[in-house]
TORLO-102791 format. One record per residue (C-alpha): residue number from 0; x, y, z. Coordinates in steps of 0.2 Angstrom, whole numbers, plus 5000, padded with zeros to 4 digits. Example, Ala and Ser with C-alpha at 12.3 -4.5 7.8 and 13.67 -1.06 7.14 Angstrom:
! residues 2
num px py pz
0 5062 4978 5039
1 5068 4995 5036
//
This chain:
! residues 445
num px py pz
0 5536 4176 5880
1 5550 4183 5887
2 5551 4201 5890
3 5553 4214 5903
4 5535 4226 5907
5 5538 4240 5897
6 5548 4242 5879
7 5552 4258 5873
8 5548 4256 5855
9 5561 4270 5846
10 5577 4259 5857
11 5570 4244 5848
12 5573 4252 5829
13 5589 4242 5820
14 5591 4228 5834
15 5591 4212 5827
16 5578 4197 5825
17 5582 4179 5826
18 5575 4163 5823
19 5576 4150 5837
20 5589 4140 5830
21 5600 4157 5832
22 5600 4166 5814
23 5599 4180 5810
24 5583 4186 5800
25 5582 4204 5799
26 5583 4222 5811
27 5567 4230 5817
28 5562 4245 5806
29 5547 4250 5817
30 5531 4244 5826
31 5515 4243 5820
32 5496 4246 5832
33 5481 4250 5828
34 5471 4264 5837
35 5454 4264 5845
36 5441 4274 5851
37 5444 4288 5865
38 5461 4285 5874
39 5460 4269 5876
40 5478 4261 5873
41 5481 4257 5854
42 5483 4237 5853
43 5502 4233 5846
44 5499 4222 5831
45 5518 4217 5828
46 5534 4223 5820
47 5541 4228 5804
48 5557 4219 5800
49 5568 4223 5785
50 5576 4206 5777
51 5587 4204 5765
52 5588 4213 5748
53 5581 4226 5760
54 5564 4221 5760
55 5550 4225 5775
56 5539 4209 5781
57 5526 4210 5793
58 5530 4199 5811
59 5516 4197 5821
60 5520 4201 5839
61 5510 4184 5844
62 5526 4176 5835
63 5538 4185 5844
64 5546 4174 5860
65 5559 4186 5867
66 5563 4203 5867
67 5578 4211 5875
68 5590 4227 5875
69 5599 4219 5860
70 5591 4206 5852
71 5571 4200 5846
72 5568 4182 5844
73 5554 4175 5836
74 5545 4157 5834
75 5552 4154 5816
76 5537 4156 5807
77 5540 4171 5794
78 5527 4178 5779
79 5541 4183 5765
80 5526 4195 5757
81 5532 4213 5756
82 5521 4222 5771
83 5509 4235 5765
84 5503 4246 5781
85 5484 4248 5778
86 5473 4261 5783
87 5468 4255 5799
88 5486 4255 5804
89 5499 4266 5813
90 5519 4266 5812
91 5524 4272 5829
92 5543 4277 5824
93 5537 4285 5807
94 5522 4291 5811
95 5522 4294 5831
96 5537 4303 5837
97 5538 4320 5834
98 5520 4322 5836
99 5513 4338 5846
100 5501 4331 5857
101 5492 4339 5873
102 5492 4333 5891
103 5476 4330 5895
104 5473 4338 5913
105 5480 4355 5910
106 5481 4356 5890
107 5499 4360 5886
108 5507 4358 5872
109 5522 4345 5873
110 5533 4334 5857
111 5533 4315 5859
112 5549 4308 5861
113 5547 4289 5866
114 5532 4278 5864
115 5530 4262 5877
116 5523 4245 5873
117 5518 4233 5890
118 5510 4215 5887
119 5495 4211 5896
120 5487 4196 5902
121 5480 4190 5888
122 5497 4190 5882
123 5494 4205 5869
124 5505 4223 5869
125 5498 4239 5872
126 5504 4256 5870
127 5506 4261 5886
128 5519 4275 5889
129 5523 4290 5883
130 5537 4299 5884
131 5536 4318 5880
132 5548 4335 5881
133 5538 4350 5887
134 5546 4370 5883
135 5559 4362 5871
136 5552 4366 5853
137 5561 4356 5839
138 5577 4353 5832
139 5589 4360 5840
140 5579 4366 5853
141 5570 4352 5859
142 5583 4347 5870
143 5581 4361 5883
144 5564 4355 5888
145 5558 4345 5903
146 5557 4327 5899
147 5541 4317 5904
148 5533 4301 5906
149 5517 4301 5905
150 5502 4287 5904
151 5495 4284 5886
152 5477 4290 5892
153 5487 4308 5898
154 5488 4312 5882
155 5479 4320 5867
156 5480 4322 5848
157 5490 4309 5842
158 5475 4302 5831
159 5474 4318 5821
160 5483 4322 5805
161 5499 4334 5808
162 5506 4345 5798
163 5521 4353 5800
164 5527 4337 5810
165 5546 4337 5814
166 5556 4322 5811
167 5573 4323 5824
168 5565 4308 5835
169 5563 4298 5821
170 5581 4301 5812
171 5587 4299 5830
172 5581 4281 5830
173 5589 4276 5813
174 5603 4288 5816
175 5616 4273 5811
176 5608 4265 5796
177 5616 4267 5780
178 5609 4279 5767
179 5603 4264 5755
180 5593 4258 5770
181 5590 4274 5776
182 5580 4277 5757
183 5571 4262 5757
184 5562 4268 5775
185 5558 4285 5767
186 5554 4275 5754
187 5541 4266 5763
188 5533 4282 5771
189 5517 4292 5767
190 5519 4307 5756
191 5518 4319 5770
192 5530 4312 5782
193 5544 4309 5768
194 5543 4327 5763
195 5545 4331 5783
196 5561 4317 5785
197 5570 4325 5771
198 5567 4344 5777
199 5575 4338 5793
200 5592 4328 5786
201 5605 4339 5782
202 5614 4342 5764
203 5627 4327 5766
204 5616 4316 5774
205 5601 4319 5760
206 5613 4319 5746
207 5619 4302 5751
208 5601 4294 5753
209 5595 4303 5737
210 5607 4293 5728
211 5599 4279 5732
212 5581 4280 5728
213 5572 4280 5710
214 5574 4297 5700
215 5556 4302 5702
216 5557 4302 5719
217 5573 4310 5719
218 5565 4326 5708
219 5550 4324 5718
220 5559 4329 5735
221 5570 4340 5728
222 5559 4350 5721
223 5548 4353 5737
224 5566 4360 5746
225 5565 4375 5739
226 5580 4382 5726
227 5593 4388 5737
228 5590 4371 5748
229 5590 4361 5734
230 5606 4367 5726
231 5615 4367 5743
232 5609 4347 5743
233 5617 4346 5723
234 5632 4355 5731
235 5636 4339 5743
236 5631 4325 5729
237 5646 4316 5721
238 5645 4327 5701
239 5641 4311 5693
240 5624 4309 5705
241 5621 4328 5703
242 5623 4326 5683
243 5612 4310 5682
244 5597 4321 5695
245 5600 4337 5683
246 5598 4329 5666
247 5582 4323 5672
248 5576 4340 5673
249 5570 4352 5661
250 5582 4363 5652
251 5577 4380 5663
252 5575 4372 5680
253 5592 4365 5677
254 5601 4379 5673
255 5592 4390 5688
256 5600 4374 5700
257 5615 4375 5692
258 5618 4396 5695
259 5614 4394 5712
260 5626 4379 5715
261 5644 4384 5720
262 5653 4388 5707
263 5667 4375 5711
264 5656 4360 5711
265 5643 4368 5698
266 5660 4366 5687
267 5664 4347 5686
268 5643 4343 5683
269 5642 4355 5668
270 5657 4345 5661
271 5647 4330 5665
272 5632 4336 5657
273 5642 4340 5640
274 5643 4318 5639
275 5629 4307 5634
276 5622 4299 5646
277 5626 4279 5640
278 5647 4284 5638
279 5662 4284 5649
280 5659 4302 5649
281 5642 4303 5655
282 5645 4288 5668
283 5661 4295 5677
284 5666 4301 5692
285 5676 4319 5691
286 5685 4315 5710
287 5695 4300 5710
288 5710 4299 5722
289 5725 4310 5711
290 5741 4310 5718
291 5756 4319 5707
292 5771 4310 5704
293 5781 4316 5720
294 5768 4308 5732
295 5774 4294 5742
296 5767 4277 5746
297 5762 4283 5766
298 5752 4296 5760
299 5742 4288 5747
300 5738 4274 5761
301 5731 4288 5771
302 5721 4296 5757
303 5712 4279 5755
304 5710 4276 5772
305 5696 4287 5773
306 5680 4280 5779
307 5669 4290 5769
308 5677 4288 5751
309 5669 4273 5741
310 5676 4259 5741
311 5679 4256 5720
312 5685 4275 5723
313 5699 4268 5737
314 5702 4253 5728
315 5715 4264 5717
316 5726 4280 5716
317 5730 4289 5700
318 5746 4298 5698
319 5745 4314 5687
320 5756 4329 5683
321 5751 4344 5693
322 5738 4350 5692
323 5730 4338 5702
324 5711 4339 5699
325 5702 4334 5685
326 5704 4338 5671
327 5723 4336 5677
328 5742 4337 5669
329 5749 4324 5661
330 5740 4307 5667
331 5755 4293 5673
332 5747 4279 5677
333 5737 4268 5691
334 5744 4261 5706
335 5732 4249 5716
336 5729 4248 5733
337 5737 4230 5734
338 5754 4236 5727
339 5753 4250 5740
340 5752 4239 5753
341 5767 4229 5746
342 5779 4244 5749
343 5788 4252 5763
344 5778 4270 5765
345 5794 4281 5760
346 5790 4273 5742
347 5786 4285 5727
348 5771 4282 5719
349 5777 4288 5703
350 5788 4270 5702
351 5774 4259 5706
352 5761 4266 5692
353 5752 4251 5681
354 5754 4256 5665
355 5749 4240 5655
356 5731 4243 5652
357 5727 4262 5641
358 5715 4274 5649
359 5698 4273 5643
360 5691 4287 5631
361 5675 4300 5637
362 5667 4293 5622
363 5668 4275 5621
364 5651 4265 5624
365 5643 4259 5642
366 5643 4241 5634
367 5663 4243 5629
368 5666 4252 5647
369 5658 4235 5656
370 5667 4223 5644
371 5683 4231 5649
372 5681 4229 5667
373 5673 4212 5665
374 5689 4208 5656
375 5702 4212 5666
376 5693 4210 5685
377 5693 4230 5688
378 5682 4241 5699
379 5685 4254 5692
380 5695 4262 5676
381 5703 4280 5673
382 5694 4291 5658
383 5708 4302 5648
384 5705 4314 5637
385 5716 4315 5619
386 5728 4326 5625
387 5731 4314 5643
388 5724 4322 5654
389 5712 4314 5666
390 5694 4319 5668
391 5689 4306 5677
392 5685 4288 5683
393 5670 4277 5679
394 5667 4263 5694
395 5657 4246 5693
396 5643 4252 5701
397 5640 4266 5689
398 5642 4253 5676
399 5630 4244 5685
400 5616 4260 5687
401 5616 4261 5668
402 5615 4241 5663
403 5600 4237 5675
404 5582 4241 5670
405 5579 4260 5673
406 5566 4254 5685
407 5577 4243 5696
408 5576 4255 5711
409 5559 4254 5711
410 5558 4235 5707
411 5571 4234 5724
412 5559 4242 5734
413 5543 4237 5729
414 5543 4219 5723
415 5532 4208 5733
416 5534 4190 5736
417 5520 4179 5728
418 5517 4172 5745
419 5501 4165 5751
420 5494 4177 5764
421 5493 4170 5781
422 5478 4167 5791
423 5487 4171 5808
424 5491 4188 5799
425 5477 4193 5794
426 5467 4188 5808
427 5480 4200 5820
428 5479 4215 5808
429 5459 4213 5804
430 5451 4227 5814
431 5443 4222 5828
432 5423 4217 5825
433 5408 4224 5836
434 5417 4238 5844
435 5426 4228 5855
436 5445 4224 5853
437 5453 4206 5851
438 5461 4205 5868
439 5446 4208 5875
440 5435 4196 5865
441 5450 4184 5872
442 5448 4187 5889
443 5427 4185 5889
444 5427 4169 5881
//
């Protein structure tokens, strides 16, 4: 195997895996070991690897050729099965960093920041290194203290259940993943640790991956934050996610949420709520991109431009009489990003509306809503009212949400593959017999 002598695990989280023939498989979502007896260096077993649709496999570490700053190559060889940590095993990113642990000699407290992995001769990876901030706290804080390196057998307390375990190392190390992805690793994680992870993201960041994870899970979480924290979270979800969450909910536990929200964004999810849930109605989105009539080609470029607006919500402008948010004046028409890009900038949008296809109605079916997409190639599709004004616009993915199973979150993140299980495998990850760990056994043959 290629390697340097020491890997600092959390640096390895999102860096991608290869086969040998130079594809690319996956990204590292963490590293799995299994600990043993007195501080004895916990044996690495091998690496979780998320593959496409966004499903965890188990790599053994014996498969892996080469690991550098940027990339992890493997032999080729690839179980498919959905991994399931077991008992006997350990995360290190999930379930290591963040820990409070002692040092040993004189007993201080200290928060792990960086695990270490080194191979040894027999050609297995140990836990070697550990790198931990003295005097610095959590959050915030944590930075201020004294950063040290330390042996693995300097340490104590990282076999013992935490509680009240921060989560800033871990969210450090998957700072860059998107929120889908980011939900299917909180997904993944024990009970304890997810309630910890999503305490420590902020409103935006949890709205986003709350979004993305089944509705149980989503009530489950929201309903350990506390009220005032969970209506701040409500506050930063688009209305139609908030409305989808709420509806969910009993009547009374609705309405509390909904008095403490902001009264700005309590208003469009009410509205939301008045719709059932299978219409154009109940399956819109109250914050299109709304220009009025006067606005010019440049500035609805730069409207759409922006990085953090979905991209069915970019795909189109909607030119409306003042006022200019929903439910607006007097609805003009549609003016799509192609034909934007068609025109010099000093262009008014009010000349370039598409007015061919009428406005959907709030009350018109999901199945009519996904035929009229279907038909003319849309992503998404204004909602108007009978008086003109526009309330809203319903976008393929939330066409989408409603025509898949209600389970398919769930199906996404938990379907297994009906692969055969791998003797290598199971050989790595089966506990070590007679008290005495496989690397040894190796090296007394």
């Amino acid at each position: 195997m290629s390697a340097p002598t020491r890997v600092f695990i959390a640096r390895l989280a999102g860096i991608a895996v290869f086969d040998p023939a130079g594809d690319q498989v996956g990204r590292v979502r963490d590293v799995v070991v299994a600990l043993r007896l007195g501080r004895r260096p916990p044996r690495v077993l091998g690496l979780v690897v998320e593959v496409q649709p966004r499903r965890p496999v188990f790599l053994p570490i014996t498969r892996v050729t080469t690991v550098e700053a940027d990339q992890i190559v493997f032999d080729g060889r690839l179980n498919m099965r959905r991994f399931q940590q077991r008992a006997s095993e350990t995360l290190v990113i999930a379930e290591m960093l963040d820990r409070t642990v002692q040092l040993a000699d004189t007993g201080e407290t200290v928060s792990v920041v960086d695990v270490a992995m080194e191979p040894t001769r027999a050609r297995d990876w140990l836990l070697s290194k550990v790198a931990v901030r003295r005097g610095g706290g959590r959050g915030l804080r944590r930075r201020r203290g004294e950063l040290l390196v330390v042996d693995w057998e300097a340490i104590t307390g990282l076999s013992a259940v935490e509680h009240g375990q921060g989560a800033a190392g871990l969210l450090a190390a998957f700072e860059q993943l998107k929120p889908a992805d980011l939900a299917n690793l909180i997904h993944e994680l024990p009970t304890k640790r997810r309630d910890e992870v999503a305490a420590a993201l902020d409103d935006e960041r949890l709205a986003d991956v709350l979004g993305e994870l089944p509705e149980d899970e989503q009530i489950e979480i929201l309903g350990k934050l506390g009220l005032e924290r969970a209506a701040d979270v409500l506050d930063a979800m688009n209305p139609d996610d908030a409305a989808d969450l709420l509806g969910e909910m009993p009547a009374e536990q609705r309405e509390r949420l909904l008095t403490l929200m902001e009264p700005e964004e309590a208003a469009p999810v009410r509205r939301l709520l008045t719709y059932p849930e299978h219409t154009a109605g109940g399956l819109m989105t109250t914050d299109p991109v709304i220009l009025p009539p006067d606005a010019t080609v440049a500035e609805a470029l730069a409207l759409i431009r922006n990085p953090e607006l979905d991209p069915a919500l970019a795909a189109q402008v909607y030119v409306c009489r003042p006022p200019t948010a929903t439910p607006t004046g007097r609805y003009l028409g549609t003016v799509h990003f192609q034909r934007l890009l068609r025109e010099p900038p000093s262009f008014l949008v009010s000349g370039l509306v598409d007015t061919e296809l009428a406005p959907l109605r709030p009350t018109l079916s999901l199945e009519a809503v996904a035929a009229f997409l279907a038909t003319y190639n849309l992503v998404a599709a204004p909602v108007v009212d009978e008086d003109g004004h526009l309330l809203g616009t319903v976008s393929v993915d939330d066409v989408l949400d409603h025509l898949l199973p209600e389970d398919w979150r769930e199906r996404v993140l938990e379907t297994a593959a009906d692969e055969p299980t791998d003797p290598e495998e199971e050989a790595l990850r089966r506990p070590a017999q007679d008290g005495m760990p496989h690397e040894d056994r190796q090296e007394t043959r």
